[in-house]
VOKOLLUM-487386 format. One record per residue (C-alpha): x, y, z; residue in three letters. Coordinates in Angstrom, 1 decimal. Layout:
<recs>
<rec c1="X" c2="Y" c3="Z" rest="ALA"/>
...
</recs>
This chain:
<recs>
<rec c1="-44.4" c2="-36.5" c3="-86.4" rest="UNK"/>
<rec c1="-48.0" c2="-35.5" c3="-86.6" rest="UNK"/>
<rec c1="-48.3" c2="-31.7" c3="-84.9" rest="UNK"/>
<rec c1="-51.4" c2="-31.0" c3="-87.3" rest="UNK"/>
<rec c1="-54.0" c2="-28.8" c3="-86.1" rest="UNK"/>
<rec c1="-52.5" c2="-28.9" c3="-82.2" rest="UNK"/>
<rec c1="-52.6" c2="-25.8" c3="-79.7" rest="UNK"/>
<rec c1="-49.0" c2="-24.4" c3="-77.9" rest="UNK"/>
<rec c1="-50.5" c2="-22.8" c3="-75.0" rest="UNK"/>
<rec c1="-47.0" c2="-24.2" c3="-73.1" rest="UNK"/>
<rec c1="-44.6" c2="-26.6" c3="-73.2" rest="UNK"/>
<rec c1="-45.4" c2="-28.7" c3="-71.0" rest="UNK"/>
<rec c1="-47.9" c2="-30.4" c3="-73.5" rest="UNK"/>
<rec c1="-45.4" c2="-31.4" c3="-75.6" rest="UNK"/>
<rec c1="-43.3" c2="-34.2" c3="-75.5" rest="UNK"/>
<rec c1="-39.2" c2="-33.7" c3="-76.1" rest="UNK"/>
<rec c1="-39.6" c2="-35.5" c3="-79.5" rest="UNK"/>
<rec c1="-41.9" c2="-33.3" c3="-80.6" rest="UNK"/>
<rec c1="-40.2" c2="-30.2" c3="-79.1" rest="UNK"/>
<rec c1="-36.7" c2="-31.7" c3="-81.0" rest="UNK"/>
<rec c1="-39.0" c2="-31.9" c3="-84.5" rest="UNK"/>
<rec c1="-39.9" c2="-28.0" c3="-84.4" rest="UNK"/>
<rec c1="-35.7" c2="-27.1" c3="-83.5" rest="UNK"/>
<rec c1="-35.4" c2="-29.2" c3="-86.6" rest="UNK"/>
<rec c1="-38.0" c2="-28.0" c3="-88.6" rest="UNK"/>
<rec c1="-37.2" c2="-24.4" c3="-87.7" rest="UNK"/>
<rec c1="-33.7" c2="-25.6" c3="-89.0" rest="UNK"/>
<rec c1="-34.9" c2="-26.4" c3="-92.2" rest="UNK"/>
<rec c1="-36.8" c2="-23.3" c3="-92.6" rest="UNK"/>
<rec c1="-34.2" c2="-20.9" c3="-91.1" rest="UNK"/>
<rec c1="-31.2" c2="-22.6" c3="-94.2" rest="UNK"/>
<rec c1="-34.3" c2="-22.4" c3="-96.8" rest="UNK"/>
<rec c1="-35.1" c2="-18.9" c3="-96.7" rest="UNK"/>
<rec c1="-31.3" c2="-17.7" c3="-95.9" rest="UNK"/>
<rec c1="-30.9" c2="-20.2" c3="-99.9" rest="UNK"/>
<rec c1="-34.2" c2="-18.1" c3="-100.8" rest="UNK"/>
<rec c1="-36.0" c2="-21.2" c3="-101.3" rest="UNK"/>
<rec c1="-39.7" c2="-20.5" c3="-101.2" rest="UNK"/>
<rec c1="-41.9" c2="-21.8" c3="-98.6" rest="UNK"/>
<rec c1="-45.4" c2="-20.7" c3="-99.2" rest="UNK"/>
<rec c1="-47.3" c2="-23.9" c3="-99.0" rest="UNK"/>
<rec c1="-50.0" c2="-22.2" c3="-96.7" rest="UNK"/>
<rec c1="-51.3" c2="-19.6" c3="-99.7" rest="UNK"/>
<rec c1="-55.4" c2="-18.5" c3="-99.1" rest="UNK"/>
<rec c1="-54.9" c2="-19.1" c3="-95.8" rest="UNK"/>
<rec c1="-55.8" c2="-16.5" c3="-92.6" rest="UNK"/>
<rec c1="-54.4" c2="-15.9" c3="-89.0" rest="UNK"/>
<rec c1="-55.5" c2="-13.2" c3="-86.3" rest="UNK"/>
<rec c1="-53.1" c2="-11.8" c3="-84.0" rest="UNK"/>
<rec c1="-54.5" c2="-11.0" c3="-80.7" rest="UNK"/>
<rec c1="-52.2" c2="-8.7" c3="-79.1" rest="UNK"/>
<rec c1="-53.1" c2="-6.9" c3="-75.2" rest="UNK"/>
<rec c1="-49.4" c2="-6.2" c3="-74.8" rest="UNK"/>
<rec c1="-47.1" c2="-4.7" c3="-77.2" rest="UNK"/>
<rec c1="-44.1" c2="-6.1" c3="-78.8" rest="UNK"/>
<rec c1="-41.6" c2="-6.0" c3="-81.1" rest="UNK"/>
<rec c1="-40.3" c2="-10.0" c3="-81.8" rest="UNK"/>
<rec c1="-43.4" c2="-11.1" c3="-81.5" rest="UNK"/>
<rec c1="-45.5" c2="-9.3" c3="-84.1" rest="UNK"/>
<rec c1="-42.9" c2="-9.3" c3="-86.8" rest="UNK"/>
<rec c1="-41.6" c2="-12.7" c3="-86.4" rest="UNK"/>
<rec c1="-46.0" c2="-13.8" c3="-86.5" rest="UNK"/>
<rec c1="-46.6" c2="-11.5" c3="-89.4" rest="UNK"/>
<rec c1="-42.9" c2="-11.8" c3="-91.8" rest="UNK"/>
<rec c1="-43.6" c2="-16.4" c3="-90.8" rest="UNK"/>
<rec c1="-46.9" c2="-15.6" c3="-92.2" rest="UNK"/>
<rec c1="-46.0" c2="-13.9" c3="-95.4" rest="UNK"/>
<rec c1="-43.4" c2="-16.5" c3="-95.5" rest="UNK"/>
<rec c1="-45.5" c2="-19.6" c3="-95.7" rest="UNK"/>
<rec c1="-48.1" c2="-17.9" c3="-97.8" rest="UNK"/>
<rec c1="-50.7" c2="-16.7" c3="-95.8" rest="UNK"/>
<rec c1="-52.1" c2="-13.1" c3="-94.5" rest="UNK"/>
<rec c1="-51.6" c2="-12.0" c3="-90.8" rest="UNK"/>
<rec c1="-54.6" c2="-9.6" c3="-89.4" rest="UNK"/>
<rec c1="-53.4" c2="-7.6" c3="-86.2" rest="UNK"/>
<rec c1="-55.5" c2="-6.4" c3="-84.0" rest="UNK"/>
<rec c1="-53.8" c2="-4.4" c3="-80.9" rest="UNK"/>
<rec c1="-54.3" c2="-3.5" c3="-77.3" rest="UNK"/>
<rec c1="-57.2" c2="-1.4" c3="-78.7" rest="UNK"/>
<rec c1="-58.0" c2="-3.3" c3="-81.8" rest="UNK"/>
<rec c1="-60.8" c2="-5.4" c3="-80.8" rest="UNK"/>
<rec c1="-63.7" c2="-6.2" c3="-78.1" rest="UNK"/>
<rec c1="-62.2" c2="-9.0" c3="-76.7" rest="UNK"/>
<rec c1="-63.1" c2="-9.0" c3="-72.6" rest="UNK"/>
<rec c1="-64.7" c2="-6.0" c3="-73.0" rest="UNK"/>
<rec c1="-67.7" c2="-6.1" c3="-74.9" rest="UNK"/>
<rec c1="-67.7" c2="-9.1" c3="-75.7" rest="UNK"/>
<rec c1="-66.9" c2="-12.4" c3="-73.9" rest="UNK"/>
<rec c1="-63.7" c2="-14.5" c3="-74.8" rest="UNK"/>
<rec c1="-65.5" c2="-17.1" c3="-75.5" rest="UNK"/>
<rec c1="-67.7" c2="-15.7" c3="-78.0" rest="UNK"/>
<rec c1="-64.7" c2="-13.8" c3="-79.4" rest="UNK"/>
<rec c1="-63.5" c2="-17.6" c3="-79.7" rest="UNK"/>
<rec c1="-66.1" c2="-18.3" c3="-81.8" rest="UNK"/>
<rec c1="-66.2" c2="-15.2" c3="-84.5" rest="UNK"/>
<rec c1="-62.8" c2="-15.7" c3="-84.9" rest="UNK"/>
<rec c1="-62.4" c2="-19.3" c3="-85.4" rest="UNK"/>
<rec c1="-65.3" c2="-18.8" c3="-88.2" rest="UNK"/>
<rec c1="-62.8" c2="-16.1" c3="-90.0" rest="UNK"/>
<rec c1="-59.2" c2="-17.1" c3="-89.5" rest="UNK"/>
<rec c1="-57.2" c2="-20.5" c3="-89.8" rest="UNK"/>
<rec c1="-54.9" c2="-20.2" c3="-87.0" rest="UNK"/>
<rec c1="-54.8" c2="-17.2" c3="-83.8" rest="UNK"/>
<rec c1="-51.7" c2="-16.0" c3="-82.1" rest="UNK"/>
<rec c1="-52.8" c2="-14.1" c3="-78.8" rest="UNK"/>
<rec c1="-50.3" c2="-11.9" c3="-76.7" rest="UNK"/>
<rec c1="-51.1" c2="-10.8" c3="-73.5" rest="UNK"/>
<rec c1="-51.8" c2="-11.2" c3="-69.6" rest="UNK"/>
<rec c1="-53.3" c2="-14.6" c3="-68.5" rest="UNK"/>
<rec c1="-52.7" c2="-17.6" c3="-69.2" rest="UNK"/>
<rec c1="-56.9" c2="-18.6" c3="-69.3" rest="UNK"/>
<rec c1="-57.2" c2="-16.1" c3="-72.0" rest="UNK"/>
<rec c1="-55.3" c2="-18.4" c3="-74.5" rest="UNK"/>
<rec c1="-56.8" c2="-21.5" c3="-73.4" rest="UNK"/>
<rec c1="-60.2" c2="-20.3" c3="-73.8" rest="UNK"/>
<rec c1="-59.5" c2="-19.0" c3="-77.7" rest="UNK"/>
<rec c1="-57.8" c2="-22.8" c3="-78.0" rest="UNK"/>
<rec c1="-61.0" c2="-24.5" c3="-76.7" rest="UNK"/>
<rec c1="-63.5" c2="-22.7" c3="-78.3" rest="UNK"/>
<rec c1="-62.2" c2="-21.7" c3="-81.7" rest="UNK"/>
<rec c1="-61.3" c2="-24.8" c3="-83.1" rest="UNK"/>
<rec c1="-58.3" c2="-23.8" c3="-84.9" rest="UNK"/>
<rec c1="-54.9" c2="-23.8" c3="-84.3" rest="UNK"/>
<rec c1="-54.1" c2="-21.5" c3="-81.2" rest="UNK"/>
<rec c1="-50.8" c2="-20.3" c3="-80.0" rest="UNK"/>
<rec c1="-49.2" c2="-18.6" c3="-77.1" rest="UNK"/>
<rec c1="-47.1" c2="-15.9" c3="-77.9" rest="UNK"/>
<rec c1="-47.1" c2="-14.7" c3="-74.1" rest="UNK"/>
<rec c1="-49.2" c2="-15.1" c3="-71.0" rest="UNK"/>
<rec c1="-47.8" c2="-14.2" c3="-67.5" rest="UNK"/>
<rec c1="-47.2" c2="-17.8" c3="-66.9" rest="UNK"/>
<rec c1="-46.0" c2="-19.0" c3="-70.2" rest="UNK"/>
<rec c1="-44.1" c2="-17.7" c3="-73.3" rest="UNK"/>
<rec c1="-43.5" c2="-21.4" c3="-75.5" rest="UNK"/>
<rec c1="-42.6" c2="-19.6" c3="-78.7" rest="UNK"/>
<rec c1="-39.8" c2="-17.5" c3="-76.7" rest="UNK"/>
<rec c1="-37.9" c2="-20.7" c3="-75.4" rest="UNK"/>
<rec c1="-38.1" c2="-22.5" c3="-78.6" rest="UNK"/>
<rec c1="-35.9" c2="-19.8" c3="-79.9" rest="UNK"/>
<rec c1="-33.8" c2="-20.3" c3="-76.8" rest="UNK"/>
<rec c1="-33.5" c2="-24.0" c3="-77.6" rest="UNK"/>
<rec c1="-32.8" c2="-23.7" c3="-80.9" rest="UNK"/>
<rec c1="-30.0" c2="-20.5" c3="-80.3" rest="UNK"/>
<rec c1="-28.5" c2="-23.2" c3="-77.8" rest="UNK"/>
<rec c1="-28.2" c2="-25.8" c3="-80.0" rest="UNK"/>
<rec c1="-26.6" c2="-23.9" c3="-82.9" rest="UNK"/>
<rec c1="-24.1" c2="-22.7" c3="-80.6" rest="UNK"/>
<rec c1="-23.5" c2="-25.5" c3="-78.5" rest="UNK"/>
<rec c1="-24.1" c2="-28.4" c3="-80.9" rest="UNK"/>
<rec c1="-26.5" c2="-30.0" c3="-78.6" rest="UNK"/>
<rec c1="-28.8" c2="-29.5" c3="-75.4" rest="UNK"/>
<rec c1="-28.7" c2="-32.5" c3="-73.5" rest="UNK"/>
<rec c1="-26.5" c2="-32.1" c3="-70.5" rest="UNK"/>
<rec c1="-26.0" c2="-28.2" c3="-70.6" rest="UNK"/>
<rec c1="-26.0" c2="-26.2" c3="-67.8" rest="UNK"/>
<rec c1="-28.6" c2="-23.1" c3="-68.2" rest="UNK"/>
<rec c1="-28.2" c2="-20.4" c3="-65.3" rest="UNK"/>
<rec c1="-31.2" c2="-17.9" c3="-65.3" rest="UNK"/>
<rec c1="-30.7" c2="-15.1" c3="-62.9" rest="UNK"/>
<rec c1="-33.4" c2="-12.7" c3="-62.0" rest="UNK"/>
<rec c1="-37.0" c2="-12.6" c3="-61.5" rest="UNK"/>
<rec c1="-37.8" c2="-16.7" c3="-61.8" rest="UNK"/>
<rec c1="-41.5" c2="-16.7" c3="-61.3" rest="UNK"/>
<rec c1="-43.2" c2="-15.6" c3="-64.4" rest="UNK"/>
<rec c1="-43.3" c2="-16.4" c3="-68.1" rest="UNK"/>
<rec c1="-39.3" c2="-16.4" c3="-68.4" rest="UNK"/>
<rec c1="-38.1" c2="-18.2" c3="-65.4" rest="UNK"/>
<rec c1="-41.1" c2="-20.7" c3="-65.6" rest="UNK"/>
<rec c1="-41.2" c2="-21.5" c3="-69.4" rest="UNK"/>
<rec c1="-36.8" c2="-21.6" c3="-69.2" rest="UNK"/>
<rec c1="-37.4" c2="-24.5" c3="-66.8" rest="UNK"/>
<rec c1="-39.9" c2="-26.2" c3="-68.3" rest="UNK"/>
<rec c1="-38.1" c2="-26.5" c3="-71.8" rest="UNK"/>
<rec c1="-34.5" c2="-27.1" c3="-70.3" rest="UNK"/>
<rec c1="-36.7" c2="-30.0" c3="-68.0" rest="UNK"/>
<rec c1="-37.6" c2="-30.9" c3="-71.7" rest="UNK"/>
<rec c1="-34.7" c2="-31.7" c3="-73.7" rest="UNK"/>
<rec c1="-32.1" c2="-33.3" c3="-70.4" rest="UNK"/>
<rec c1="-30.2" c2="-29.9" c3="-69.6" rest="UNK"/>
<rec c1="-29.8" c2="-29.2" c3="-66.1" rest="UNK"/>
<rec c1="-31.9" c2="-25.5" c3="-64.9" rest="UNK"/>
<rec c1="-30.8" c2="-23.5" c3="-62.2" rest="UNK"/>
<rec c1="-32.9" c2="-20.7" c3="-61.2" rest="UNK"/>
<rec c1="-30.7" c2="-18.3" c3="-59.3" rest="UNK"/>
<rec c1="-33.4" c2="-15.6" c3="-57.0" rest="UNK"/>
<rec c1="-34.1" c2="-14.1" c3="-53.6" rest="UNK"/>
<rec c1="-36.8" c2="-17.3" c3="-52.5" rest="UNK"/>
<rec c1="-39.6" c2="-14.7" c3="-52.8" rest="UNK"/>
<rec c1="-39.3" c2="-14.9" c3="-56.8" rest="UNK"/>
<rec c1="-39.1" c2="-18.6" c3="-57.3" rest="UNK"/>
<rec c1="-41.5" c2="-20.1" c3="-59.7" rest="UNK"/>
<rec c1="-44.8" c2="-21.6" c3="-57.8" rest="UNK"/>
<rec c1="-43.8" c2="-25.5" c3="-56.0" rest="UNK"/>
<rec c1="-46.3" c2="-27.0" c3="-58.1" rest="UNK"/>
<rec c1="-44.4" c2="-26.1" c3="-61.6" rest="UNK"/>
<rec c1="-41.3" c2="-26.9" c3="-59.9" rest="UNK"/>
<rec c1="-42.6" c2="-29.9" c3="-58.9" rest="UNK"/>
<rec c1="-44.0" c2="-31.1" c3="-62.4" rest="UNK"/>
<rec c1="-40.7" c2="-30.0" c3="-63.8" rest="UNK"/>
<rec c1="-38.6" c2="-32.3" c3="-61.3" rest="UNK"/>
<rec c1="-41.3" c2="-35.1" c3="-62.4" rest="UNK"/>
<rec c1="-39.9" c2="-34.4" c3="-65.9" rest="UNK"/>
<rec c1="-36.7" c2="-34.4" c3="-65.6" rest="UNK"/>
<rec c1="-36.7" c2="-37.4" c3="-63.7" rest="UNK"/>
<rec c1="-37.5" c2="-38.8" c3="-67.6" rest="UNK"/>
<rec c1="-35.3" c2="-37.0" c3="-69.3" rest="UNK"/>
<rec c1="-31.9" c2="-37.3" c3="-67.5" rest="UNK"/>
<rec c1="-32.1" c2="-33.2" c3="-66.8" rest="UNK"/>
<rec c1="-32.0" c2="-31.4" c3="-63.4" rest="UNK"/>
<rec c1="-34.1" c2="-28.2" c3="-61.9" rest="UNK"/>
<rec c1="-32.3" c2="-26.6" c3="-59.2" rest="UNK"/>
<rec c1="-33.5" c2="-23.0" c3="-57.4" rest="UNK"/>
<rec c1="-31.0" c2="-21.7" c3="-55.4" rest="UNK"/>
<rec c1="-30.1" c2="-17.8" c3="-53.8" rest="UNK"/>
<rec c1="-26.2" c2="-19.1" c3="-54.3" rest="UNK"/>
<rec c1="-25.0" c2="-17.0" c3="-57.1" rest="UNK"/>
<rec c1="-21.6" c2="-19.2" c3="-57.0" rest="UNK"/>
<rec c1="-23.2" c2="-22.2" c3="-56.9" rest="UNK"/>
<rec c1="-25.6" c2="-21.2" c3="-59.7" rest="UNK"/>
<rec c1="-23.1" c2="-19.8" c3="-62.7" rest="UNK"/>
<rec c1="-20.2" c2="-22.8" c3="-62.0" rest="UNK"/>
<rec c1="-19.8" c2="-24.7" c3="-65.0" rest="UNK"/>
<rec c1="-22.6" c2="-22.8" c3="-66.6" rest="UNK"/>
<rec c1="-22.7" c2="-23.4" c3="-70.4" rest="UNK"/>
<rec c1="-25.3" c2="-20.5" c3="-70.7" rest="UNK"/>
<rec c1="-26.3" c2="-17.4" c3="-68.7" rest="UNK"/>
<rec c1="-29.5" c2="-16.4" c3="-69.5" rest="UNK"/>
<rec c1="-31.8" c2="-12.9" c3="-67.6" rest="UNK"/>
<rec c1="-35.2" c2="-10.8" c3="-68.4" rest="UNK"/>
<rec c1="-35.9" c2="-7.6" c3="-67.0" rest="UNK"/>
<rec c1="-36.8" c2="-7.3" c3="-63.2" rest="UNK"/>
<rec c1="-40.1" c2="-5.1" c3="-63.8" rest="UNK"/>
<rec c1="-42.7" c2="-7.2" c3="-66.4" rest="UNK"/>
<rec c1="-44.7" c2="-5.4" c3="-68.8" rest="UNK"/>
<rec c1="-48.4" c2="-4.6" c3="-66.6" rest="UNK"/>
<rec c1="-46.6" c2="-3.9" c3="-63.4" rest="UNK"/>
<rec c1="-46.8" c2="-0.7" c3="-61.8" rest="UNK"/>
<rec c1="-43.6" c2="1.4" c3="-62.0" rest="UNK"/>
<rec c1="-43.4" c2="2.0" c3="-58.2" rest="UNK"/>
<rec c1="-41.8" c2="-1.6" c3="-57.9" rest="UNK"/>
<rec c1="-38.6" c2="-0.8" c3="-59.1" rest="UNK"/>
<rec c1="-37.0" c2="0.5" c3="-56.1" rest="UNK"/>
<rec c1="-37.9" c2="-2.8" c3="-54.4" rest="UNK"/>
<rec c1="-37.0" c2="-4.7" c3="-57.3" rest="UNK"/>
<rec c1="-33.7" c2="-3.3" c3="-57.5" rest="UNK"/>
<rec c1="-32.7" c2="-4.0" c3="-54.4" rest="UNK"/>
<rec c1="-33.8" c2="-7.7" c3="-54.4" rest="UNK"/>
<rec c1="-32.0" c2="-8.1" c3="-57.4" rest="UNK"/>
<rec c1="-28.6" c2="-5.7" c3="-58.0" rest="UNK"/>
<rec c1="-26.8" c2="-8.6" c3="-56.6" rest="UNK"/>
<rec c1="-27.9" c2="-11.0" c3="-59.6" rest="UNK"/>
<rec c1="-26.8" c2="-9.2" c3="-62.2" rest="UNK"/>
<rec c1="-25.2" c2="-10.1" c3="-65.0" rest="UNK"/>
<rec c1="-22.3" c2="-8.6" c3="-65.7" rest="UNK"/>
<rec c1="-18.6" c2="-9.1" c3="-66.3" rest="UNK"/>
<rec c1="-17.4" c2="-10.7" c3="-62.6" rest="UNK"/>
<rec c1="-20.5" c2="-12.9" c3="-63.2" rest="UNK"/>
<rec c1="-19.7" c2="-13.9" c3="-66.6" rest="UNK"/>
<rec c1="-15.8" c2="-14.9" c3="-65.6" rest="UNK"/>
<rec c1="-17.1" c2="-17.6" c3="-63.3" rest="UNK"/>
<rec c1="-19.1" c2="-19.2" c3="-66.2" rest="UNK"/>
<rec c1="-17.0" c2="-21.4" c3="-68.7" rest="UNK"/>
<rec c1="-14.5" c2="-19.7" c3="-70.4" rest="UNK"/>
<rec c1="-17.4" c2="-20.5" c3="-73.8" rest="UNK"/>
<rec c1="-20.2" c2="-19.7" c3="-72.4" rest="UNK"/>
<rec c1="-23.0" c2="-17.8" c3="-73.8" rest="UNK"/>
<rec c1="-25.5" c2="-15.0" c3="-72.7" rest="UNK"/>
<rec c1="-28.8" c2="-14.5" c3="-74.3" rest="UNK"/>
<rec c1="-32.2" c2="-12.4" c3="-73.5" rest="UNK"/>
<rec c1="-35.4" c2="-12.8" c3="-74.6" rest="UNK"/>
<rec c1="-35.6" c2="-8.4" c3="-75.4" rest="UNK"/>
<rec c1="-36.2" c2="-5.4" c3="-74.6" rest="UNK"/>
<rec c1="-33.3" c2="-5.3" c3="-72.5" rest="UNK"/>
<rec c1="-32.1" c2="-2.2" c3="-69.7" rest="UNK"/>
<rec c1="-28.3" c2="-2.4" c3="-70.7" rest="UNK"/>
<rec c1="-27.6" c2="1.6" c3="-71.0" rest="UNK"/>
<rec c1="-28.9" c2="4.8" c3="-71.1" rest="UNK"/>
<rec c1="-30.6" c2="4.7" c3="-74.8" rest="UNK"/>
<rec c1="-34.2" c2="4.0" c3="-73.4" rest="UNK"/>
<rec c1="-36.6" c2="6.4" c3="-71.8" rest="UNK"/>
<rec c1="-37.2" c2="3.8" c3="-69.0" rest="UNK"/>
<rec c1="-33.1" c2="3.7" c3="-68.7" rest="UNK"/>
<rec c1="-32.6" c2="7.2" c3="-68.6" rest="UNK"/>
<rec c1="-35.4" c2="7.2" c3="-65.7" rest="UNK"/>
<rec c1="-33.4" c2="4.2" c3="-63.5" rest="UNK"/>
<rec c1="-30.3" c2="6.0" c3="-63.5" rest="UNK"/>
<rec c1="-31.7" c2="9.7" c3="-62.2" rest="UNK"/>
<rec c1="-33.5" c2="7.7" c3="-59.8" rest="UNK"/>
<rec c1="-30.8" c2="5.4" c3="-58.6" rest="UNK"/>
<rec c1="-27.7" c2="6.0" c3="-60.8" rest="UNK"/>
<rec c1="-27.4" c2="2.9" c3="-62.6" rest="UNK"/>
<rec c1="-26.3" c2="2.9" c3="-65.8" rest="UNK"/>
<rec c1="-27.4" c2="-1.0" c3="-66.4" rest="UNK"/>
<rec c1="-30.2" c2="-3.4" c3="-64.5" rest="UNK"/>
<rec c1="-30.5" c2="-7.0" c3="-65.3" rest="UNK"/>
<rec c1="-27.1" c2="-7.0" c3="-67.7" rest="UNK"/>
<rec c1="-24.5" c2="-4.5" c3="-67.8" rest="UNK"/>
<rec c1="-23.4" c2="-3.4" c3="-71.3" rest="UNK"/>
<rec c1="-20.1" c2="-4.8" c3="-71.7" rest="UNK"/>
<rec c1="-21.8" c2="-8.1" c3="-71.5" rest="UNK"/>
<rec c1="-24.6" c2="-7.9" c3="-73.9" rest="UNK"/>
<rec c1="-22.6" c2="-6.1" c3="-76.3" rest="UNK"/>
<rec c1="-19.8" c2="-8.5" c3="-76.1" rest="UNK"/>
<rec c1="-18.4" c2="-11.7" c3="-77.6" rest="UNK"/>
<rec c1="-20.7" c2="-14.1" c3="-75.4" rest="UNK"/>
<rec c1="-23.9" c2="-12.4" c3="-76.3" rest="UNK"/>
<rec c1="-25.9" c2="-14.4" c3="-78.6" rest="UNK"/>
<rec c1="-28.9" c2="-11.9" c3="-78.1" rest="UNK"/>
<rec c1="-29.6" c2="-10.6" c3="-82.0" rest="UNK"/>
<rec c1="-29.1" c2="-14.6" c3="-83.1" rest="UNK"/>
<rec c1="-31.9" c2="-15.5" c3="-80.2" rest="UNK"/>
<rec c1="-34.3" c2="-12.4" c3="-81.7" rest="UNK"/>
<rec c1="-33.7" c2="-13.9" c3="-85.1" rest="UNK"/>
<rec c1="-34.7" c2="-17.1" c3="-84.1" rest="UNK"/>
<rec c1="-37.9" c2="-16.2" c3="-83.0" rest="UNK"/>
<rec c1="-38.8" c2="-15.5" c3="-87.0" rest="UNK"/>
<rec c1="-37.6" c2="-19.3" c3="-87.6" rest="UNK"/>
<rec c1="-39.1" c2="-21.3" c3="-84.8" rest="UNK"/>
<rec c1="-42.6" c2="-19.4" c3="-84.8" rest="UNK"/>
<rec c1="-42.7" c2="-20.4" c3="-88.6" rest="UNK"/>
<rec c1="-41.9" c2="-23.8" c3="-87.7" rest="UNK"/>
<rec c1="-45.2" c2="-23.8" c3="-85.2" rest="UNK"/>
<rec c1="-47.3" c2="-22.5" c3="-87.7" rest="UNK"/>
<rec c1="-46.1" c2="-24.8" c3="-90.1" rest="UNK"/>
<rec c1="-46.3" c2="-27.7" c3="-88.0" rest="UNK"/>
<rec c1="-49.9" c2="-27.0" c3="-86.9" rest="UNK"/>
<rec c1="-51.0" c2="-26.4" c3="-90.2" rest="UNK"/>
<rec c1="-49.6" c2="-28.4" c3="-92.7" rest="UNK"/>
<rec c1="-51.5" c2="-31.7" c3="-93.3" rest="UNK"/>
</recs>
């Protein structure tokens, strides 16, 4: 499998072989460094990481898979460079590709990336558009597998917000690798007909199903794993919570939800998640409307089913597996 100098802008551009090779190569990775078995084989060289939104996962799983394989990470933040503003994306592009070996952008569209990846001519990955967030569900996949022993014919139940990075890229990579996707929203935030569409075409190959429905019941029965995201995405103004909430209170995850999954299901998150009272933003929701929990109540993400902190982990494991893969001769 030859992934050498290739761009993950999403993955849709990859084909389930290849998406199978970096779960296994992030396998590899993930048992080497728990045996303390060196990996450094990309010493001397340089990535940028182009970050317009903040994050937590992201950055450190980019900069520790860096220092991991060898090389030296450069961030540059919200503030940290020109980039759209004085100077053109294009020719940003351009500098960078002159300095660096490989760039990681974070941010708002999905054209941003695709520009650094056509114009830099070097390695170029997504770490989160509003359309797309590839690194994200290779974690997913790989949490899945390790837990489940496999992915072909599970049943993934997103509930929430469908229409953006999550509930787009979720689809996408269950479409992938033959599980069977159920988006369960109000019909106001299903992803767009034409991803659904492609998806459907892809699953048609693969033996998987996609499936959007506003029937909680029928969404989380026999569902292996229950997966949410926050209902308000990073960029959106904080006036849409009130609507938000009430689109979405009735798709919460939460204990009553969980019982009608299978008895092993698991739960996971991509992070930062509104589970209690321990955030400023949390603290805000429940003066304003008294909830104590949004998208997952805390009995569920703190119990048995949650595979959350083994999903953040993975992050570290399958991002390396990228870089290493688009890199490595």
């Amino acid at each position: 499998m030859n992934l050498y100098k290739r761009n993950l802008l999403t993955l849709l551009d990859f084909t389930p072989e290849e998406i199978d090779y970096l779960l296994n190569l992030a396998a590899e990775l993930k048992d080497a460094k728990k045996k303390g078995i060196k990996t450094n084989v990309l010493e001397g060289k340089n990535i940028v990481l182009l970050f317009e939104k903040d994050s937590t996962r992201t950055r450190c799983a980019f900069e520790v898979a860096a220092y991991d394989l060898g090389m030296h990470a450069t961030y540059l933040g919200p503030t940290g460079s020109q980039m759209g503003k004085k100077e053109s994306i294009k020719d940003t592009a351009r500098v960078l590709g002159r300095m660096f070996d490989g760039i990681e952008y974070r941010g708002f569209k999905q054209e941003t990336v695709e520009c650094l990846a056509k114009y830099s001519g070097v390695p170029t990955w997504n770490g989160l558009t509003e359309t797309y967030h590839p690194t994200q569900i290779l974690a997913d996949l790989l949490t899945i597998k390790e837990h489940k022993g496999r992915l072909k014919g599970i049943k993934m139940a997103y509930f929430g917000d469908a229409r953006y990075n999550m509930g787009n890229s979720l689809m996408i990579g269950a479409a992938k690798m033959g599980m069977n996707f159920v988006a369960c929203a109000p019909k106001a935030l299903w992803p767009t007909e034409e991803l659904f569409n492609k998806c459907e075409d892809v699953a048609n190959s693969t033996g998987a199903s996609v499936h959007l429905t506003e029937d909680i019941d029928e969404a989380i029965k026999d569902a292996d794993v229950v997966v949410t995201d926050v209902w308000v995405s990073m960029g959106e103004a904080d006036s849409v919570w009130e609507e938000r909430i009430k689109m979405l209170l009735p798709y919460q995850v939460n204990s009553g939800l969980m019982a009608k999954a299978k008895n092993d299901a698991i739960f996971l998150h991509c992070l930062p998640s509104f589970h209690n009272l321990e955030t400023k933003i949390g603290m805000e929701v429940y003066e304003k409307f008294g909830l104590d929990g949004l998208e997952v109540t805390e009995d569920v993400f703190e119990g048995n089913q949650s595979k959350v902190f083994d999903e953040a982990e993975n992050r570290l494991h399958t991002i390396k597996a990228v870089i290493y893969a688009t890199m490595v001769r």
